[in-house]
C-alpha positions in Angstrom: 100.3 94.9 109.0 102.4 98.3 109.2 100.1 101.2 108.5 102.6 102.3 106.1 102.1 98.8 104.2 98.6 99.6 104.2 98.9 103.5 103.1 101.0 101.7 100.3 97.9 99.6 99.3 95.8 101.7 99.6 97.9 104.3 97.2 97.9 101.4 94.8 93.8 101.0 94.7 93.4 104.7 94.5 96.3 105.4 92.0 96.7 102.5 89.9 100.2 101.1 89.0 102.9 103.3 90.7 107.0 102.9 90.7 108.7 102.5 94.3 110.0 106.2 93.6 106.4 107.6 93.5 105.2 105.8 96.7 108.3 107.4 98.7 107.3 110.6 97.1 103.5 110.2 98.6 104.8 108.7 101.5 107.4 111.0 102.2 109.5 108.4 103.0 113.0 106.9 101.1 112.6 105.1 97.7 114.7 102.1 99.8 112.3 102.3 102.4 109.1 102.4 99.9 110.6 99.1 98.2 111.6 97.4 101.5 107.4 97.7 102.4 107.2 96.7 98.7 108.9 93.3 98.8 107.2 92.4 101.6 103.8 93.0 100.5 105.2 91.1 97.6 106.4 88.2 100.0 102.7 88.3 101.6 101.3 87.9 97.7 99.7 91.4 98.0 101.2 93.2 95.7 103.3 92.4 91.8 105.1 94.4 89.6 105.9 94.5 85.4 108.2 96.3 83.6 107.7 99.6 81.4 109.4 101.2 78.8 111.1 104.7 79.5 111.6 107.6 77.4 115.5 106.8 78.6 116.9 104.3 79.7 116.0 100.8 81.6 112.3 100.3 81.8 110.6 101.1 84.7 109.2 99.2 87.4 105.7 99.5 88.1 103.7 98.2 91.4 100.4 96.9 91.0 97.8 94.8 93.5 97.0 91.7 93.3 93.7 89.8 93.5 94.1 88.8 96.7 94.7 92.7 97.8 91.5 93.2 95.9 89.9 91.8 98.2 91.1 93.7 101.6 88.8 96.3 100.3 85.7 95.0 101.8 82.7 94.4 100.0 80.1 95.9 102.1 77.8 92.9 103.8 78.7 91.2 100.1 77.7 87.7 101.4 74.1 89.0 103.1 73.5 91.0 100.0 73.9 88.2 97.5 72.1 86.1 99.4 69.1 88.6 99.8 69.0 89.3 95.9 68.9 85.3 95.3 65.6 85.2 97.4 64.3 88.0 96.1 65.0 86.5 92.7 64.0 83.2 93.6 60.3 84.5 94.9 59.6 87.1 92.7 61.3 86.5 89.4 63.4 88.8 87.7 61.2 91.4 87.1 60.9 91.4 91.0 64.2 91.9 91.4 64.5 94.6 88.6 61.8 96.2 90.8 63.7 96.1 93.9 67.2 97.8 92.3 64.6 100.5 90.3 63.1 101.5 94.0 66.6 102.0 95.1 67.8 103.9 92.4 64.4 106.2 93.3 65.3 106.7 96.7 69.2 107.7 95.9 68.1 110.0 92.9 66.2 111.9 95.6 68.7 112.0 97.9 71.6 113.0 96.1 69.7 115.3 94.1 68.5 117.1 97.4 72.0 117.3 98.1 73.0 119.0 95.0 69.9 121.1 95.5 70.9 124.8 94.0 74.1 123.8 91.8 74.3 124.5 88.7 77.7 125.0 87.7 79.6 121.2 86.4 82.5 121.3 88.8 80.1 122.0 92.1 78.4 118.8 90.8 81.4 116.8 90.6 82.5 117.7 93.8 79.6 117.5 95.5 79.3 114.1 93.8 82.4 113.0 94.7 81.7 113.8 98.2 78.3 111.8 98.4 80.2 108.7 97.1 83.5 109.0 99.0 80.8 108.8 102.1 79.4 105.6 100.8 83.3 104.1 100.1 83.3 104.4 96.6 86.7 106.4 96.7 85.6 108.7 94.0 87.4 111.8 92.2 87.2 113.5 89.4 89.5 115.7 86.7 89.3 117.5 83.5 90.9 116.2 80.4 91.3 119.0 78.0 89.6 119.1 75.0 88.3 115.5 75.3 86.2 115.9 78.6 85.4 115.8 82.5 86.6 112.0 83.8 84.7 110.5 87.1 86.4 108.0 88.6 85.4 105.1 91.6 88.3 102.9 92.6 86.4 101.2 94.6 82.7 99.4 94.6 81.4 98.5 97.6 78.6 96.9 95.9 80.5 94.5 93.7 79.0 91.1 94.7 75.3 92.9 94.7 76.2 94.0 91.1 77.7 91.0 89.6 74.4 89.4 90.7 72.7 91.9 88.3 73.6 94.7 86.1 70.7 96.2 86.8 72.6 97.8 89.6 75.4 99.3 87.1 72.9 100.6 84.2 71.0 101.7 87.8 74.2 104.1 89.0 74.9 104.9 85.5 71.6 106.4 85.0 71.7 108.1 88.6 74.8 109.9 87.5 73.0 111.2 84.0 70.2 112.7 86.9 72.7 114.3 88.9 74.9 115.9 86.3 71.6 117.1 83.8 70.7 117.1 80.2 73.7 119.6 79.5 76.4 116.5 79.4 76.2 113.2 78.5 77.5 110.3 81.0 79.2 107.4 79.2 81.5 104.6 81.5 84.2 103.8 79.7 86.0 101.9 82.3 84.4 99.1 84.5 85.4 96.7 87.4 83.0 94.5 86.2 84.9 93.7 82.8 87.9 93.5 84.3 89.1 97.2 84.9 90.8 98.4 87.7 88.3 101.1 88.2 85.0 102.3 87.0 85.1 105.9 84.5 82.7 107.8 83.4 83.7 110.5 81.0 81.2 113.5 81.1 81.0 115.7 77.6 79.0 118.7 76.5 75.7 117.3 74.5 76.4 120.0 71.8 80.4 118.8 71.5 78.9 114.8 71.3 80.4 113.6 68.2 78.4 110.5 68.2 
């Protein structure tokens, strides 16, 4: 495929929906051109598109990926891992298993947490963040929402298959999150691939602004 088609897809999974206009923009490229790629990622069942209303005007068109897109984002070793978690499953029960994703979060706490070593400001812990989980594919960023919050966002999760075998592994990386951002804020995911969502949030408040 051209490696523009695939900068296009690849601005869709990291973006969200996105008009034809926007990926030129990104792309620095013509709107024709971006909606020439467009129709033929169409053509190859890669990408769709829906209508949305405008402030004036016709309603707009927004690109989107499909399923089958989805899935060009690899899964890392999804088939090996699902097949591991089954045996561990199968010989040790679920509490074995439970054991086996608790050990890993262990490990990464003490990783990431050596690698935030000596931050204590929120934003150096975002980035920093970010950049631990960018490494591992995750293609994580984060922004501030005024008056409502800090949002952290993965597009991607290359441990889908792993965590659809058990959320163990979500309420695992939730709670790893909590360890790396402190008792200060309060980590709640409010988005999640898992239930359907394009991406997985988490917005990040000040424990004395928590309204609930």
């Amino acid at each position: 495929m051209d490696s523009r088609a695939d900068k296009i897809l690849y601005l869709l999974k990291n973006q969200g929906e996105m008009t034809a206009q926007q990926l030129a923009e990104a792309l620095q490229i013509t709107a024709m051109g971006a909606r020439q790629h467009l129709l033929q990622l169409a053509d190859d069942e890669l990408v769709s598109h829906s209508f949305q209303p405008a402030l004036i005007g016709r309603p707009k068109q927004y690109w989107h990926l499909t399923k089958l897109a989805q899935r060009r984002f690899a899964d890392m070793h999804s088939q090996l891992s699902v097949h591991l978690l089954e045996s561990v499953r199968a010989e040790f029960g679920e509490s074995g298993l439970q054991q086996v994703i608790a050990r890993r979060e262990t490990t990464m706490r003490q990783d990431y947490l050596a690698k935030m070593s000596g931050l204590t400001d929120l934003v150096e812990k975002l980035d920093c963040l970010c950049q631990i989980r960018n490494r591992e594919g995750y293609m994580a960023s984060w922004h501030e929402e005024p008056g409502v919050g800090y949002w952290f966002v993965e597009n991607h999760c290359p441990i889908c298959a792993a965590a659809r075998c058990s959320d163990g592994f979500c309420q695992s990386e939730l709670a790893l999150f909590q360890a790396c951002i402190g008792d200060k804020f309060k980590v709640q995911r409010q988005e999640h691939i898992l239930d359907g969502a394009r991406r997985c949030a988490y917005l990040i408040t000040r424990c004395d602004k928590m309204s609930v």
